[in-house]
N, C-alpha and C positions, 0 to 999 in steps of 0.2 A: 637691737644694737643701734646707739648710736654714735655715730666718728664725726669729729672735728677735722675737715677736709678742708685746704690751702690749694690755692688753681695761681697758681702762677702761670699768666698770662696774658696777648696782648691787649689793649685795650677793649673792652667789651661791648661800648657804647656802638662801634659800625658795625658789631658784628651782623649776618646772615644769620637769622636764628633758625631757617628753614635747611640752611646748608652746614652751620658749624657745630663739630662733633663736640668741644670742650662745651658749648651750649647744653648738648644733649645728655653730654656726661654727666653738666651740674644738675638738668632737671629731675634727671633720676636716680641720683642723691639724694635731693630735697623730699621726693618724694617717699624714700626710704628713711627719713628722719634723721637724715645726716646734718647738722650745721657746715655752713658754707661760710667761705674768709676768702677774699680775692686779691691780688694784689700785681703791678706789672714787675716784669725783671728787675726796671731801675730801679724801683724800690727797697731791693732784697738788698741785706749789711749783715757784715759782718762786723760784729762791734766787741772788744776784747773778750774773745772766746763763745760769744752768745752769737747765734743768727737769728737776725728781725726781720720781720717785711713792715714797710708801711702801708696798710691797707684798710678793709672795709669787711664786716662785715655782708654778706650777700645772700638776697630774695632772688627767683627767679623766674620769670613768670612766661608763658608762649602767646604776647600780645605783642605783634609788631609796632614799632614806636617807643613800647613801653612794657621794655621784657627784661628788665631788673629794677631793683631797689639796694642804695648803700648807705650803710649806717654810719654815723660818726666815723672819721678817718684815727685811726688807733697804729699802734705800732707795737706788732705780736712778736711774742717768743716764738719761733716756730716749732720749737721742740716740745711746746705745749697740743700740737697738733699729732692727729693719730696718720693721716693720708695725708701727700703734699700731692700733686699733678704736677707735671713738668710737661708747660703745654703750649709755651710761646712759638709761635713759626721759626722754621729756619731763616735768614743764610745761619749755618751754622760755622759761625764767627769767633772770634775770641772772645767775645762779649757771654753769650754762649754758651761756651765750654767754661769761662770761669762761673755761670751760675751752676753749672752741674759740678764743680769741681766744691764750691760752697754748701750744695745741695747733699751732696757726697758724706760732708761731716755730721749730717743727721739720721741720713738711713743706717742700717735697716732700724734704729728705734721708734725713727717716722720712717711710716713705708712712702715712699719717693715712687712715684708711677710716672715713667719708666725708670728702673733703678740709674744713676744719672751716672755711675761710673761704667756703664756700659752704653749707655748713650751718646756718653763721650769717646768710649773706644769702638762702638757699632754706626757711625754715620753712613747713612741707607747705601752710599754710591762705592763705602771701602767692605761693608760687612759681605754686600755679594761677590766681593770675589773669592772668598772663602768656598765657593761652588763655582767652579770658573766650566766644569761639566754641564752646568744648569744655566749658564748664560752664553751670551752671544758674545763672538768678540770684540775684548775691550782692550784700551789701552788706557793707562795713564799716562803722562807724560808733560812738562813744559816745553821741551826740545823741540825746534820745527821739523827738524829732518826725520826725526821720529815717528811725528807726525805724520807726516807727507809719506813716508813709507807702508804707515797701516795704510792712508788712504791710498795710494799706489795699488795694495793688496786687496782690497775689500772695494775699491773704487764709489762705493754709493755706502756714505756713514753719518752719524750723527755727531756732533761736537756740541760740548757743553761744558759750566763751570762744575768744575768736582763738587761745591759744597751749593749749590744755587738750589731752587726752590719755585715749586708753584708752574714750571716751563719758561721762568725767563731766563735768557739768552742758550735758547737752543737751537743749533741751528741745523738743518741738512744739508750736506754738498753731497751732490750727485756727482756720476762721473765727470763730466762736463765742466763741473763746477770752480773756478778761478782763485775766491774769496781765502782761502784755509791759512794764506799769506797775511790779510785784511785781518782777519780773526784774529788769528793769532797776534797782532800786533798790537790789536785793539784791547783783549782780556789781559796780556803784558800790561798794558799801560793802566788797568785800573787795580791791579794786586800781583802778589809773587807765589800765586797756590798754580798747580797745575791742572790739564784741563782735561776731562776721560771722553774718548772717541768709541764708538760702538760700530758696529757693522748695521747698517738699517736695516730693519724687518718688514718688507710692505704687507706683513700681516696687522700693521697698527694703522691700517686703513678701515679696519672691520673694527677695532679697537683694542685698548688698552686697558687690560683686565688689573681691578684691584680686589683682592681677596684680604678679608678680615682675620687675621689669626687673633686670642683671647687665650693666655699662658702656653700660648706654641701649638694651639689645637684652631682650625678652621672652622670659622662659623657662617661662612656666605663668602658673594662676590657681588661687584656691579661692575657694569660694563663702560668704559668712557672714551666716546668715537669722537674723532676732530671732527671738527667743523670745515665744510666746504675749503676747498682749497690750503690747510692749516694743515700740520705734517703734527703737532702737538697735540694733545687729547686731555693734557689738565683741565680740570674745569674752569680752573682760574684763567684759562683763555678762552673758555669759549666752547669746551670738550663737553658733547651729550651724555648725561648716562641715563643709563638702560639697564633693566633688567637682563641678567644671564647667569645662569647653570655652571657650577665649577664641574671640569672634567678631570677624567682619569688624571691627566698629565698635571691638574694643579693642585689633586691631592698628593700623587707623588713628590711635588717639588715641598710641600707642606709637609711630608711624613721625615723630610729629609732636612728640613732644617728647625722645624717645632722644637725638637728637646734641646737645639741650642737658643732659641729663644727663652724656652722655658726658664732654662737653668739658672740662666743672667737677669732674670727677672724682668722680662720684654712683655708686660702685661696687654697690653695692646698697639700691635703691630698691622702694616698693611703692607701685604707686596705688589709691584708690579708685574703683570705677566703679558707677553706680548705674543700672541700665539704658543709655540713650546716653550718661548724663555722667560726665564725670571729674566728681570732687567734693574729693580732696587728693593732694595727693602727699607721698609721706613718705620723710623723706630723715634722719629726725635718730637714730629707731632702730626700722625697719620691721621688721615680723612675719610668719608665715605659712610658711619656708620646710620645718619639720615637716609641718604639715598637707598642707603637695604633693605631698614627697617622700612621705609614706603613702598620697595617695590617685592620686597621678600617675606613681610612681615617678622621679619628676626629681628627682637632686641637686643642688639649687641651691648648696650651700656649695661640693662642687665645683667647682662654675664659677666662681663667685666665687674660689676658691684658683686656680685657673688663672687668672683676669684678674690676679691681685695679683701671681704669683710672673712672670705674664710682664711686670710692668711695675717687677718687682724685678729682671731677668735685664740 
């Protein structure tokens, strides 16, 4: 079999080819005899009833420096495609949500990985509290006083932007801690989204477990500890990973949310788990599936091209 597969996403040329998953995705595509077409978000139009991207044809190769090739720049029908990826990073912004809202009007006859009308309504920091059992607690909220009353409660919590990405602007206030006033003033003055507070777990000292689910079923974890002094464990700041074993508790929390993954068409998801708790689930452009394949030997892209190609067959 072969599929005409579209990666929307962001620009390729800085990518980490040792660390990024949509990398990994497309090599083992390519490998499988898949045609590959790439193109960024700004690209994608809707142009009287037709949706285009302008993009590229795409090689791909695992030579640092020089690990793609793009053909003549073209502007495709995308409904000519059999797979699209929906694989640009968050902030998930209005920018965004109107590509999955455009992306929308193609699925299911192009299969859309992640289906983008659930992607749009499953954003990792809203879809967990659907199991508020299974997490630590959070709060939503713009309100200061609101605020100031979880942390009253929970004294030592996390604050962060509901839709942000990667660990930037997360912060911890301890009991002790002054700033919540500071913060608050500060994320006010750069947007009007509100901002989700969690209780801290100083089990994200040991680390910050991501597990790969592949149509709502578990196929691995790695483990991603902060760095010295850093309360954060992304890797994008700095977070080690490490090989680690999924336990009792994070296939439970996986037996428990898999067939709502499945359902919605959440083909490749990663959650957070921080000791007992889930903490997000990430559905808009999860990471991790290098670092498992080198420390687990599990090919996750693999699998994922078998769930795709059996639901293209």
């Amino acid at each position: 079999m072969s599929l005409r597969v579209a990666f929307q996403m962001d620009p390729i040329g800085p990518i980490n080819i040792d660390a990024d998953s949509t990398f990994r995705i497309a090599l083992e595509a390519q490998a499988r005899g898949h045609r590959l077409f790439y193109y960024t978000p700004d690209k994608l139009t809707f142009d009287e009833g037709k949706i285009t991207a302008s993009g590229h044809t795409l090689t791909v190769r695992r030579e640092k420096g020089n690990h793609y090739t793009l053909e003549k720049q073209e502007v495709l029908d995308l409904s000519s495609m059999d797979v699209i990826w929906l694989r640009q990073d968050p902030p998930f912004d209005m920018s965004y949500i109107t590509s999955t809202h455009i992306l929308d009007m193609l699925h299911p006859k192009t299969l859309v990985v992640n289906d983008p009308f659930w992607v749009r309504n499953y954003p990792e920091k809203l879809l967990v509290l659907t199991f508020p059992d299974l997490t630590p607690p959070t709060m939503i909220a713009r309100d200061l006083d609101m605020l100031k009353a979880f942390k009253a409660k929970h004294l030592d919590i996390i604050l962060k932007p509901l839709y942000g990405n990667g660990g930037a602007g997360v912060f911890r206030l301890g009991p002790d801690d002054r700033n919540l006033n500071s913060l608050h003033e500060l994320f006010s003055g750069i947007n009007r989204e509100p901002l989700i507070a969690q209780k801290f777990l100083p089990a994200v000292s040991k680390g910050d477990k991501r597990v790969i689910l592949i149509n709502g079923e578990p196929v691995g974890a790695i483990n991603r500890v902060p760095a010295p002094g850093e309360t954060r464990s992304n890797m994008h700041v700095g977070g080690r990973p490490e090989q680690v074993d999924m336990t009792a508790r994070d296939l439970e929390i996986c037996a428990r949310i898999g067939p709502l993954l499945r359902e919605k068409g959440q083909v490749f998801v990663g959650i957070d788990v921080i000791g007992d708790w889930l903490t997000e689930i990430n559905v808009t452009s999860p990471t991790g599936i290098q670092e498992l394949e080198r420390f687990s030997k599990i090919n996750a892209a693999e699998k994922m091209w078998e769930a795709i190609e059996a639901k293209r067959t």
